[in-house]
C-alpha positions as CSV (number, residue, x, y, z in Angstrom):
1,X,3.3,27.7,-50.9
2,X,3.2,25.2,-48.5
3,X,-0.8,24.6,-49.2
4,X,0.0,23.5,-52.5
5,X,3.2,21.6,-51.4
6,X,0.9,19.8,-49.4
7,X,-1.5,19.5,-52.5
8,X,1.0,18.0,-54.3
9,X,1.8,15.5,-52.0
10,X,-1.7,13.9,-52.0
11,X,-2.1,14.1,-55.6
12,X,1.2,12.3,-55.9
13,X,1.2,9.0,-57.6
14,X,-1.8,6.8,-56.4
15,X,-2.7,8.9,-53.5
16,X,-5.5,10.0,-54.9
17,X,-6.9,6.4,-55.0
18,X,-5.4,5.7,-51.6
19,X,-7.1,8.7,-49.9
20,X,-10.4,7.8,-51.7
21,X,-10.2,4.1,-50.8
22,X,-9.0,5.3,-46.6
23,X,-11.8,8.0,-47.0
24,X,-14.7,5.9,-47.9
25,X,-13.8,2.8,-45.8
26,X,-12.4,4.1,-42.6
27,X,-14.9,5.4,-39.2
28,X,-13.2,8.0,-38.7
29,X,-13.8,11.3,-39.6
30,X,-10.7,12.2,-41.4
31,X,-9.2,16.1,-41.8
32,X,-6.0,17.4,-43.4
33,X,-5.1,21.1,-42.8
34,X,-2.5,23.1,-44.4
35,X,-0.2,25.9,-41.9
36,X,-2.5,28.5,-43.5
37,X,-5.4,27.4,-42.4
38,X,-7.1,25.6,-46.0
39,X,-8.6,22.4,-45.2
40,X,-6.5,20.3,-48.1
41,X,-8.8,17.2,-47.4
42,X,-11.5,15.5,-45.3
43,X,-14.3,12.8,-45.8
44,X,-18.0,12.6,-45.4
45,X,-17.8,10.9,-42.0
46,X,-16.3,14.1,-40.4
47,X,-18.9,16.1,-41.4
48,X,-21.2,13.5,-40.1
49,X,-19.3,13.1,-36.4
50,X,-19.5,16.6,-36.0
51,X,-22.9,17.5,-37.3
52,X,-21.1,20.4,-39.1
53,X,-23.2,22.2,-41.7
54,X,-22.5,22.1,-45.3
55,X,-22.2,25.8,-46.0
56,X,-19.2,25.4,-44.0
57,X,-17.7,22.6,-45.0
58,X,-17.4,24.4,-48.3
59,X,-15.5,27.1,-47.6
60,X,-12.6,25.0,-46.9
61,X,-11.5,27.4,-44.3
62,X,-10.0,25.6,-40.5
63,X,-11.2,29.0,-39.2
64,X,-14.7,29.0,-39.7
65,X,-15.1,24.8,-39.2
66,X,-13.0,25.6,-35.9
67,X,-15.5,28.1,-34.5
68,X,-18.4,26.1,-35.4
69,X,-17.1,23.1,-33.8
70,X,-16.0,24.9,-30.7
71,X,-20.2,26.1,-30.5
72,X,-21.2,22.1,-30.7
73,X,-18.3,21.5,-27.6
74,X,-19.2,21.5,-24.2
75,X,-16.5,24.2,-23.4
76,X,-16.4,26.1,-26.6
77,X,-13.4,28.8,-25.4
78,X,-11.0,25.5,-24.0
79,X,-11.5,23.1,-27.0
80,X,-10.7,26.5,-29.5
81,X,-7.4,27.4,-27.2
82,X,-6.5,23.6,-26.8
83,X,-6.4,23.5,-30.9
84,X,-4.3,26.5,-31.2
85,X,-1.8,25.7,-28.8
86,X,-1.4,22.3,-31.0
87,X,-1.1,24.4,-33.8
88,X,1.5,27.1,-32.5
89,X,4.0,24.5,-31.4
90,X,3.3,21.2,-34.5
91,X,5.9,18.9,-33.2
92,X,4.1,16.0,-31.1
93,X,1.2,14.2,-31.6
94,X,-1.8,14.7,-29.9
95,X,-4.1,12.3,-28.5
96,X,-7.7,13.4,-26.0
97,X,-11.0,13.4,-26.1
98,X,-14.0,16.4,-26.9
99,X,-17.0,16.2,-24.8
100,X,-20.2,17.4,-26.8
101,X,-22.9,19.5,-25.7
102,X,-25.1,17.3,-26.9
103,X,-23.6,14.8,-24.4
104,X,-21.8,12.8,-27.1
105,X,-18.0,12.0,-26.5
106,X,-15.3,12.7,-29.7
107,X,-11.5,10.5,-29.8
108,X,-9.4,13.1,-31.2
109,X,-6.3,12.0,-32.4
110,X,-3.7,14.3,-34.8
111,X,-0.4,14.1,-35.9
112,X,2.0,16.5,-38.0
113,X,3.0,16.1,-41.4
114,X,6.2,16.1,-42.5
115,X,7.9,15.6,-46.2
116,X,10.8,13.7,-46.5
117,X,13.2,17.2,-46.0
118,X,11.3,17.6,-42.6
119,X,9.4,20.1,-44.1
120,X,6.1,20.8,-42.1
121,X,3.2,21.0,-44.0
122,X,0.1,20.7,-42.2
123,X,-1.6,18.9,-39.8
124,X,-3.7,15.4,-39.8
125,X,-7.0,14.9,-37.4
126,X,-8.8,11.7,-37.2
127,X,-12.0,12.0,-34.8
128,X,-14.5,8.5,-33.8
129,X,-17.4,8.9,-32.1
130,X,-16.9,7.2,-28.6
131,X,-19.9,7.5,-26.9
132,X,-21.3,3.9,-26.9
133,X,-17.7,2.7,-25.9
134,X,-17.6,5.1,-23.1
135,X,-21.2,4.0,-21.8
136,X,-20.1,0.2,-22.0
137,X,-17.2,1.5,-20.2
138,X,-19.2,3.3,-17.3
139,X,-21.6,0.3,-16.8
140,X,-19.0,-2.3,-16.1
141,X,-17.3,0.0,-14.3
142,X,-20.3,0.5,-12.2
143,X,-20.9,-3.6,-11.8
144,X,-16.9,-3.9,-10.8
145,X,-17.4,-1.4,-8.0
146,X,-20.5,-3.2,-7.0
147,X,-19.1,-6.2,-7.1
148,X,-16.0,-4.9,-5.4
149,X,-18.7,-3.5,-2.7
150,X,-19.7,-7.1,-2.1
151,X,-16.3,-8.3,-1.2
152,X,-15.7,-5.4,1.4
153,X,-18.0,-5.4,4.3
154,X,-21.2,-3.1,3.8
155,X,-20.2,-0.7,6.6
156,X,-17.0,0.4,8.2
157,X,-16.5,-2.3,10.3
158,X,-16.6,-2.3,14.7
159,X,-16.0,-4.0,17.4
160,X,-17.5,-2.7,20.1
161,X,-15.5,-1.1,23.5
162,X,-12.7,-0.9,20.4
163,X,-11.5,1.5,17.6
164,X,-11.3,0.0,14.0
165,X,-10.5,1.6,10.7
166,X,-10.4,0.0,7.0
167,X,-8.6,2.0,4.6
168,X,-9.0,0.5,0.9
169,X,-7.9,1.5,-2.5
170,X,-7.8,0.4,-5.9
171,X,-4.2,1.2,-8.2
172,X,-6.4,0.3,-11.4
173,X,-8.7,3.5,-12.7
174,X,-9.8,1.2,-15.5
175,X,-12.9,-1.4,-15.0
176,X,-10.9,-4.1,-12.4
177,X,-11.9,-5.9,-9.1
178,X,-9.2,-6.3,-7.0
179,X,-7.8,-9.0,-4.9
180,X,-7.4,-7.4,-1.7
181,X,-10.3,-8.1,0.8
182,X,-10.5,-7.8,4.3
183,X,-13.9,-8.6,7.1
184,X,-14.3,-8.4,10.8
185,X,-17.0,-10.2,12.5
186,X,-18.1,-11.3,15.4
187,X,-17.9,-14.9,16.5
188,X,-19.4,-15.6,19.8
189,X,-19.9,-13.5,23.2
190,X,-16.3,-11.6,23.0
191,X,-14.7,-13.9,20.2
192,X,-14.4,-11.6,17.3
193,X,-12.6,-12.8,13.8
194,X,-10.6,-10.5,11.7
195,X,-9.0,-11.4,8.5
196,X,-7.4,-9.4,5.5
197,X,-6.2,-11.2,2.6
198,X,-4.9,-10.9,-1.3
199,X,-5.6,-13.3,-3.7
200,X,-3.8,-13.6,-7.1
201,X,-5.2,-11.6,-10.2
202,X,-7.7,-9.0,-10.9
203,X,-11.1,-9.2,-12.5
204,X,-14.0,-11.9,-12.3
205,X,-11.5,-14.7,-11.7
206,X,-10.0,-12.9,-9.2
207,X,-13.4,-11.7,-7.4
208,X,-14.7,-15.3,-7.7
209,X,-11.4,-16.5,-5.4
210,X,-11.9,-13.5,-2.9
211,X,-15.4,-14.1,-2.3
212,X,-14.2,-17.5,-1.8
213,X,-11.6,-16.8,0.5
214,X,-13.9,-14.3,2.4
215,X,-16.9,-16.7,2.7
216,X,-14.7,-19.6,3.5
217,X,-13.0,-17.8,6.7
218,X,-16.2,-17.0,8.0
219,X,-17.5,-20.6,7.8
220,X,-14.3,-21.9,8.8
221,X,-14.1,-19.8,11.8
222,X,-17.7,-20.9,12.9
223,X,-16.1,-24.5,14.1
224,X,-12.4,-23.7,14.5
225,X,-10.9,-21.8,17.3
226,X,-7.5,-21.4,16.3
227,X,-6.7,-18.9,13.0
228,X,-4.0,-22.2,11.8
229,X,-6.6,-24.4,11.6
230,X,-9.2,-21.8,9.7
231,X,-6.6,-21.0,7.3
232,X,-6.1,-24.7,6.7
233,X,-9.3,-25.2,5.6
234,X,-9.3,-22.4,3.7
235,X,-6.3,-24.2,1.6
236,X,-8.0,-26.9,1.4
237,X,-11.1,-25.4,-0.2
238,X,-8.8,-23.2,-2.5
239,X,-6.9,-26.7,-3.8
240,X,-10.4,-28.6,-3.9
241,X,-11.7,-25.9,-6.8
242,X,-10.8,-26.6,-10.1
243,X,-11.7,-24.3,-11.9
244,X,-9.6,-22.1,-10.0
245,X,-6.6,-23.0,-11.9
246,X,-3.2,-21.9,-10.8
247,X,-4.4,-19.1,-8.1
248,X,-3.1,-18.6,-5.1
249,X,-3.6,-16.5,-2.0
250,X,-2.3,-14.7,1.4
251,X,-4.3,-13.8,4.4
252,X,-3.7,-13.0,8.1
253,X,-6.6,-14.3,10.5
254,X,-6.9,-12.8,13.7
255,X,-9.1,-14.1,17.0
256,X,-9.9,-11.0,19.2
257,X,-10.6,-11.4,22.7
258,X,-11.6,-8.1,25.1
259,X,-9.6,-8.2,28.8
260,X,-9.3,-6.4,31.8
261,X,-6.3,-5.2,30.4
262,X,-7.4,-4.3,26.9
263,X,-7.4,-6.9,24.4
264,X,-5.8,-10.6,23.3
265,X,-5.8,-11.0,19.6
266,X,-4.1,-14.6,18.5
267,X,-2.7,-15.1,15.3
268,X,-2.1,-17.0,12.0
269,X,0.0,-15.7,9.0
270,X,-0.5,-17.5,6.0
271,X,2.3,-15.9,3.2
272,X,0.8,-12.3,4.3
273,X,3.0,-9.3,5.2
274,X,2.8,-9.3,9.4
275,X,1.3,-7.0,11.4
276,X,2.9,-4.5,13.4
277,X,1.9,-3.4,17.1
278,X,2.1,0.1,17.7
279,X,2.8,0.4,21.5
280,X,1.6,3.8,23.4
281,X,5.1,3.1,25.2
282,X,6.4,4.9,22.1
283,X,7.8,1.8,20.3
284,X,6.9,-0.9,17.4
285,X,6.8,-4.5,17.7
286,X,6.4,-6.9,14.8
287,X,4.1,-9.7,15.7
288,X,3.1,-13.4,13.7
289,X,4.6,-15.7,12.6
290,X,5.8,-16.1,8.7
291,X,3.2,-19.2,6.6
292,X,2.9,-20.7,3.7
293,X,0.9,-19.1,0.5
294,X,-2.3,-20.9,0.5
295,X,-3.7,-22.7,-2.8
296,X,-0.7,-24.1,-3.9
297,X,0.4,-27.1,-1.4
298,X,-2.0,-29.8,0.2
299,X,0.3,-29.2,3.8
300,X,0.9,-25.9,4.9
301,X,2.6,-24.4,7.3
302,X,1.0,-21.7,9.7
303,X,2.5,-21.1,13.2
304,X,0.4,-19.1,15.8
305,X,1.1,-16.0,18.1
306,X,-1.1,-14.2,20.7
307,X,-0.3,-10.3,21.6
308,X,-1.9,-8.4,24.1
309,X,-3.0,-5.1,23.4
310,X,-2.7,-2.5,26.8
311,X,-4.7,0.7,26.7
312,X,-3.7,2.8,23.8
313,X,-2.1,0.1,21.8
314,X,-3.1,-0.8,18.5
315,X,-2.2,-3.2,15.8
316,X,-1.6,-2.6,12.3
317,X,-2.7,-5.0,9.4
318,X,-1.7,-4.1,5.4
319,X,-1.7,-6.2,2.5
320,X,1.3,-5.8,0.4
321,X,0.5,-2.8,-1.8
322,X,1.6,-1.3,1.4
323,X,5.2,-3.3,2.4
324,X,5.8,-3.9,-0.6
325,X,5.5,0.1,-2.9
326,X,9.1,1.2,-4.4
327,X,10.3,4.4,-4.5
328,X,12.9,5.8,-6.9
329,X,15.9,4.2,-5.2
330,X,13.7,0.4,-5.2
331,X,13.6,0.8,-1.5
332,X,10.5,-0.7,-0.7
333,X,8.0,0.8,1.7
334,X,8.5,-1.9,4.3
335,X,12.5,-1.3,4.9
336,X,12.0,1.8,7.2
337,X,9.4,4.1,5.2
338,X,6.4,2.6,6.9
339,X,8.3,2.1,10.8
340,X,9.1,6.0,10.8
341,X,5.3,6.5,10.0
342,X,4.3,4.5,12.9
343,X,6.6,5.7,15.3
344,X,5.3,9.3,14.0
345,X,1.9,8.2,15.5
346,X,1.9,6.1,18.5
347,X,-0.2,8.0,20.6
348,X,-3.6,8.7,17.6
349,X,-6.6,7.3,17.5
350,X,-6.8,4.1,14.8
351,X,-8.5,6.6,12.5
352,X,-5.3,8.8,12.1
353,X,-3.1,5.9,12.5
354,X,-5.1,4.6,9.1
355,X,-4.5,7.5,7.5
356,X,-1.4,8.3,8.5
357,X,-0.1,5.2,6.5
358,X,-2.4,5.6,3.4
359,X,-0.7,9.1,3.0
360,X,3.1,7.3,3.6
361,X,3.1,5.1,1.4
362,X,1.2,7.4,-1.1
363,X,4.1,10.0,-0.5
364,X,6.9,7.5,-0.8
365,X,6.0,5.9,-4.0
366,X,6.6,8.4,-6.7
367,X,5.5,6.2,-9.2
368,X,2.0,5.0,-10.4
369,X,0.4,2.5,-7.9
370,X,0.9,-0.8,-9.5
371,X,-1.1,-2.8,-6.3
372,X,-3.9,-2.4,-4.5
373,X,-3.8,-1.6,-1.1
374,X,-5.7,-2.2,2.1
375,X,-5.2,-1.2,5.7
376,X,-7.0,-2.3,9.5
377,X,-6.3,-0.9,12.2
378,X,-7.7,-2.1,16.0
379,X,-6.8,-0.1,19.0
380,X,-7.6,-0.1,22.6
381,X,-8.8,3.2,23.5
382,X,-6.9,5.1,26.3
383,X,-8.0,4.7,29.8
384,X,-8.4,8.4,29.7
385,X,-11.2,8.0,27.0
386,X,-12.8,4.9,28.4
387,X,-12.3,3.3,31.5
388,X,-11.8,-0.6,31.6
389,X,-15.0,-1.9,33.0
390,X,-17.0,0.7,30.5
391,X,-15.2,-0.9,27.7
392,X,-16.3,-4.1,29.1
393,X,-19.6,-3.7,30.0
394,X,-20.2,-1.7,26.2
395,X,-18.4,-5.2,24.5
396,X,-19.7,-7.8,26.5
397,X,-22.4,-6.6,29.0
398,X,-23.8,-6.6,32.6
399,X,-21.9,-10.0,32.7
400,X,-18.7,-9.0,30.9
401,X,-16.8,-10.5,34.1
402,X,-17.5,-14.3,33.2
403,X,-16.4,-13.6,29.6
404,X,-13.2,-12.9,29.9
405,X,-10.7,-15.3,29.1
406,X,-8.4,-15.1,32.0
407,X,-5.0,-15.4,30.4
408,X,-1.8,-14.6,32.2
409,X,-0.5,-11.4,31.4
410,X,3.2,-11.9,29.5
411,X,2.2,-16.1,29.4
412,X,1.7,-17.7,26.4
413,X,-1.8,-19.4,26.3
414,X,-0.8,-22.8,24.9
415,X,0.6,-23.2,28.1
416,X,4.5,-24.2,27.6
417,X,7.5,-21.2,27.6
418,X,7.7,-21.5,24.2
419,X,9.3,-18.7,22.0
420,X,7.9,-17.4,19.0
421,X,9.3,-18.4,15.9
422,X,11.9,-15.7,13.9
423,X,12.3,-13.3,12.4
424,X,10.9,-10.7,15.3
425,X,11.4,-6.9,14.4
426,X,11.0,-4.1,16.8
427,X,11.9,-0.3,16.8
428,X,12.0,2.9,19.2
429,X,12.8,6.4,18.3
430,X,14.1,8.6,21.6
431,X,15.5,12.1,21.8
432,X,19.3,12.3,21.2
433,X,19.8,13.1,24.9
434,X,21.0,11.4,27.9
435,X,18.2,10.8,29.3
436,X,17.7,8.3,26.6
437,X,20.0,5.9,27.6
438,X,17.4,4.5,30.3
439,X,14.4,4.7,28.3
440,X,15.9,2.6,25.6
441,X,16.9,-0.2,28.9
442,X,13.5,-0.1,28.9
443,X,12.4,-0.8,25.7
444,X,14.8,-3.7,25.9
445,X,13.4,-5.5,28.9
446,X,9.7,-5.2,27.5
447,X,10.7,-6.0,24.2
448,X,12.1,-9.7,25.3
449,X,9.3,-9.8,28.1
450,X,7.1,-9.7,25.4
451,X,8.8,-12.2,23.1
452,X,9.2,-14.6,26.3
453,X,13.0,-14.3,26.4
454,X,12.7,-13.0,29.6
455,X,16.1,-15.0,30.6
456,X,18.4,-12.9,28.5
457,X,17.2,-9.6,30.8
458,X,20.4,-9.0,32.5
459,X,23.5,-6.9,33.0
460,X,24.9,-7.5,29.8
461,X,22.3,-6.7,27.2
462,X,21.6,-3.5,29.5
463,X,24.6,-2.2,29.2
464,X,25.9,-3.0,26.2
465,X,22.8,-1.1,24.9
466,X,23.2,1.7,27.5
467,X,27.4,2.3,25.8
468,X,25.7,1.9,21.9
469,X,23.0,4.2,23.1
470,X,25.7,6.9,25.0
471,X,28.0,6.6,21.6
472,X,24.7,8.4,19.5
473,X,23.7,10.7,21.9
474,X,27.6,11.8,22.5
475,X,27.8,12.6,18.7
476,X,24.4,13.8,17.7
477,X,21.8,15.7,19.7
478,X,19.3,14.6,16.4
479,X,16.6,11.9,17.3
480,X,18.0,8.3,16.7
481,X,16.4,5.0,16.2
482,X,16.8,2.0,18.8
483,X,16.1,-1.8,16.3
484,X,16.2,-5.3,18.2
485,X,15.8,-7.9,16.1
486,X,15.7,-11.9,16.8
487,X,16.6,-14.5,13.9
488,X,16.2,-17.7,15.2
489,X,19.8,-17.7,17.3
490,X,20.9,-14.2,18.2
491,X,19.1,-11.2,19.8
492,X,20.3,-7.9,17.9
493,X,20.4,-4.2,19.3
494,X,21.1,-1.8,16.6
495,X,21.1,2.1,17.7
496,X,20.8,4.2,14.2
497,X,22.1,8.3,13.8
498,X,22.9,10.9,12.0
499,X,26.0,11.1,12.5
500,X,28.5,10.4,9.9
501,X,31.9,9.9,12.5
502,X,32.3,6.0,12.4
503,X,33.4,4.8,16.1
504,X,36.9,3.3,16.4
505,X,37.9,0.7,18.8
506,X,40.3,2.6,20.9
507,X,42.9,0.5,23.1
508,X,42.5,2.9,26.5
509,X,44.8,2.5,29.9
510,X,43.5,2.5,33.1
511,X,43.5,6.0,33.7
512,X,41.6,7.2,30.8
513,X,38.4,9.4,31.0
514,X,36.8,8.1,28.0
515,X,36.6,6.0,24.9
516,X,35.7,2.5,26.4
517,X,32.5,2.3,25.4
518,X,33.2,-0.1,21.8
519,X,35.8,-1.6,23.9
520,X,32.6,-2.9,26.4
521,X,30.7,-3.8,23.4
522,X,33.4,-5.4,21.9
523,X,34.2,-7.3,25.0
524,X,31.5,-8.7,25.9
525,X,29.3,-8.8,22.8
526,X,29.1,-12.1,20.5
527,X,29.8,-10.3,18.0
528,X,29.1,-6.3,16.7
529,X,29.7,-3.7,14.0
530,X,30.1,-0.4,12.6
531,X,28.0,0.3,9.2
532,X,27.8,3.8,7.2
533,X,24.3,4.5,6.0
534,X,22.8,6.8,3.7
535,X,21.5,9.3,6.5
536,X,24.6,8.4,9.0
537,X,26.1,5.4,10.8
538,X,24.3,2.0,12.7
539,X,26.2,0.7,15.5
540,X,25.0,-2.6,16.6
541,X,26.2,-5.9,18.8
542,X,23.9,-9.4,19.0
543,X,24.4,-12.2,21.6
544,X,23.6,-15.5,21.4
545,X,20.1,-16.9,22.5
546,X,20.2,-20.1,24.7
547,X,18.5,-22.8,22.8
């Protein structure tokens, strides 16, 4: 019989002094069962974790110490099933917890025992009373969240005559603070500071550098107008800590400014992930300007960019939990994930925009979160849900008008025609219609209004955009993606489908109907291409930007 095989075993050799000796000294309460159900061996402790009476102990039958174990169990019929299922199928280990009605909390741990043919010949459970570990663990999970609490603001945060959302979470269960943080506060009449941030590490160390970094911006933005110049200092306090050690940081400031035509919000990027402007046009426009990490180098470099926000615009700021999450493939979020979801939602509130990229990237990354994440959105409400000098007067007062900072609309506010600084990223998805071909001209022209390259508006890059443009729509009736990039020397216009046929440059006579679009492009184009993608084909052509 197995029982006795099993009986044998332990009475091999010195395993009677062994089990005696593991018995006696171990915490655990130890119990060997054999396939028929006689308990072969235990020690005193499991008696004493469980509370089991004697008179049962005796009988040496798994039966009757099961049922009155499952009574002591705060969900007698589940913990009974859960132990038979283990039982019916003894080929993994096991490793859970039992929750006491007496509010106590059980480690269960078992493992199958084999003998050296692979025979099966019972089972092994090893139970520890975990209920002062799990209290320990409850407290200091209750001090991280409140001290992750006191790095957040207190409330959602506002700015009035303006929608704002804060999405936050946590990819650590366990007792951790974070490093993401972000704050929005107001500065003077309608000078209001935003800034999000990640600092390196988790835990104390890494709550005592975001408070830091938090408290710092604020201070720092109290006698410095420009976001470089805050986020200087705040390198400069992050190097001047030394207990600090090796810890570095990223972080986005933002000044905010109301207007009569929505909003001004200038810049400064400090090793952070930029922001992206979500246009009720229909389009995307990435905005900032790429900086240095801050805490590791006495001179940094931070450049600084102003965007005007129109009615029904918004802006989109996200630490790189977002950008940066990995799906199966290793895309990351950031490639074209995260563009589809704004372009999915350019015409909702901030409080669906918000959301709407909590659930993307939550949907894109099949794997366990490995980063925190956090998310702020600002957006200019329509016109249709508050009028202009309602917005005003809500922000700023009877006396809003004398406020207002009087910028030129499409002029930068330094004062000089000066470019902003690569790379610049924006994207338009239109209907795979003809139609289209005009409404991506558009997006063009505002596109390099808005990065002051106003200069390159002109026949060319409208037509060689209105042939790529005619090539998807002549092969797909599917929605298609319109990308202009800038890298420093070239302005980009790619036009991505679904369409797997690869254009051909085609050498056509004077007579012919068709096929002379590519040969446009390819005319007249510093330079262009043809490139397969997973979903279809990207046709795009650059020129070169006067210097």
């Amino acid at each position: 019989m197995l029982t006795d095989d099993l009986r044998n075993t332990l009475a091999h050799a010195d395993a009677p002094g062994i089990w005696a000796a593991l018995a006696a000294a171990t915490s655990d309460g130890l119990l060997v069962v054999a396939p028929d159900g006689v308990i072969v061996a235990m020690n005193e402790r499991f008696g004493q974790v469980w509370g089991l009476p004697q008179d049962v102990l005796r009988t040496r039958d798994d039966e009757q110490a099961l049922a009155a174990a499952g009574e002591l169990t705060a969900d007698p019929e589940g913990f009974i099933t859960r132990v038979r299922e283990i039982y019916a199928n003894p080929t993994q280990r096991t490793h859970d917890e039992v929750q006491l009605r007496d509010g106590r909390v059980l480690d269960r741990y078992g493992t199958p025992l084999h003998d050296a043919g692979g025979d099966y010949l019972g089972w092994a459970w090893h139970f520890r009373d975990v209920t002062a570990q799990k209290a320990t663990e409850a407290d200091l999970r209750r001090l991280a969240e409140t001290l992750q609490a006191s790095l957040l603001p207190p409330r959602p945060p506002t700015i009035p005559g303006l929608e704002v959302a804060a999405r936050y979470r946590s990819a650590h269960e366990a007792v951790a603070v974070s490093g993401d943080f972000y704050d929005v506060f107001r500065l003077r009449t309608n000078d209001w500071g935003l800034v999000l941030g990640d600092v390196c590490g988790k835990g104390v160390h890494a709550a005592r550098l975001t408070a830091l970094a938090r408290y710092t911006v604020r201070a720092a933005a109290g006698h410095h107008q420009d976001p470089p110049n805050v986020l200087a200092e705040l390198n400069d306090t992050l190097l001047s800590d030394p207990d600090l050690g090796e810890r570095f940081a990223s972080a986005i400031y933002a000044v905010l400014q109301h207007d009569v035509c929505g909003a001004w919000l200038t810049l400064g990027v400090a090793g952070h992930p930029l922001p992206i402007v979500v246009r009720r046009a229909g389009y995307i426009d990435t905005r900032g300007q790429p900086g240095s990490l801050l805490g590791l180098f006495e001179e940094i470099s931070v450049g600084e960019d102003r965007v005007g926000l129109g009615p029904g615009d918004a802006i989109v700021f996200c630490t790189d939990g977002v950008t940066e999450a990995r799906n199966d493939k290793g895309e990351e979020f950031a490639d074209d994930a995260l563009a589809e979801v704004l372009l999915a939602n350019t015409q909702v509130d901030a409080e669906t925009l918000a959301d709407a990229v909590l659930r993307g990237v939550t949907a894109f990354s099949d794997r366990p979160a490995t980063d925190d994440i956090a998310v702020v959105v600002v957006r200019v409400p329509p016109e249709s849900a508050m009028a202009p000098e309602t917005r005003l007067e809500t922000a700023l007062g009877a006396d809003a008008q004398s406020q207002l900072p009087g910028y030129p609309v499409g002029q930068p506010h330094w004062g000089v025609a000066r470019r902003p600084a690569p790379p610049r990223e924006a994207r338009l998805k239109l209907a795979g219609e003809p139609a289209s071909a005009s409404a991506a001209r558009r997006f063009v022209r505002g596109v390099l209004r808005s990065w002051r390259m106003s200069e390159l508006i002109d026949a060319d890059i409208e037509l060689l955009t209105s042939e790529v443009v005619g090539n998807a729509v002549r092969h797909t009736d599917a929605p298609f993606t319109v990308i202009m990039r800038y890298d420093g020397e070239h302005v980009r216009v790619e036009v991505s489908d679904n369409a797997p046929e690869l254009p051909r440059l085609l050498h056509v006579g004077p007579d012919a109907t068709g096929g002379r679009g590519i040969r446009i492009v390819h005319d007249i184009a510093g330079a262009w291409g043809v490139e397969a993608t997973e979903h279809g084909k990207r046709v795009w052509f650059q020129l070169p930007v006067p210097q």
